[in-house]
KEFI-486284 format. One record per residue (C-alpha): residue in three letters; x negated, y, z negated. Coordinates in pm, whole numbers, padded with zeros to 5 digits, always signed. Layout:
<sites>
alaXYZ...
</sites>
This chain:
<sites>
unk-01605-03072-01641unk-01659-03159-01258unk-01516-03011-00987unk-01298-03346-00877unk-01137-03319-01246unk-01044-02964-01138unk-00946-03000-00831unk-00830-03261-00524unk-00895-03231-00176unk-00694-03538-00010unk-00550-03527+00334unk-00179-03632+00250unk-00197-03293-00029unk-00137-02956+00201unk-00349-03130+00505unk-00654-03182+00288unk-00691-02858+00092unk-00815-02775-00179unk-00551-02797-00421unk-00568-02713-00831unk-00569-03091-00997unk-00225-03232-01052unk-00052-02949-00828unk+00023-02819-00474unk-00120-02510-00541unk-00421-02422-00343unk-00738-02307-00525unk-00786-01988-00264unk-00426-01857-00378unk-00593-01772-00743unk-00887-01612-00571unk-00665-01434-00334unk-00380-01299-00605unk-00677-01174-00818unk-00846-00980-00486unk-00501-00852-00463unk-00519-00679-00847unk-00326-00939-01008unk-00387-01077-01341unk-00446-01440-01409unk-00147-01385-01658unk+00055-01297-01340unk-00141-01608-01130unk+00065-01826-01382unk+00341-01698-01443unk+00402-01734-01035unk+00260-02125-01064unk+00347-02231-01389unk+00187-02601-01288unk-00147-02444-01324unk-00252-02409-01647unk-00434-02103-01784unk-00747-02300-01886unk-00709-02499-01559unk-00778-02158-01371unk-01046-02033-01629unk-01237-02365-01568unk-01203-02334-01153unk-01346-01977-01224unk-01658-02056-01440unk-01702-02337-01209unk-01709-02121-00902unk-01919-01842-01117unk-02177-02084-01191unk-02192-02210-00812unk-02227-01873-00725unk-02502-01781-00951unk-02721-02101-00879unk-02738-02004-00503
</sites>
C-alpha cells in the first residue's frame, strides 16, 4: 500500500499536514501518544476515525522508510 493511500497532505486539511487518510487526525499524534507510553489500543480509542490497521500500515510504512536509509 503507498503512502498517499495512507495518508493526505492537502493544504485546505489542518494547513497541509499530514493527516491519517479519510481523517483530521495528524499522523505525528500516533507517533507522539506512543512516545508518551500509550498503546495503539488507547491511540484509537481517543480517534476512533483511524482504524487499527490504518495505524499498523502508517507504522510498517514508516519502519520500512526507516530501515532503507
Amino acid at each position: 500500500m503507498s503512502a498517499e493511500e495512507l495518508i493526505t497532505v492537502n493544504s485546505n486539511i489542518l494547513g497541509g499536514t499530514p493527516v491519517f487518510k479519510g481523517t483530521r487526525v495528524p499522523v505525528r499524534t500516533l507517533f507522539e501518544y506512543l512516545e508518551r507510553g500509550y498503546t495503539l489500543e488507547e491511540f484509537i480509542e481517543c480517534f476512533p476515525s483511524v482504524t487499527k490497521d490504518l495505524a499498523c500500515r502508517v507504522l510498517e510504512r514508516s519502519e520500512a522508510a526507516l530501515l532503507a536509509a
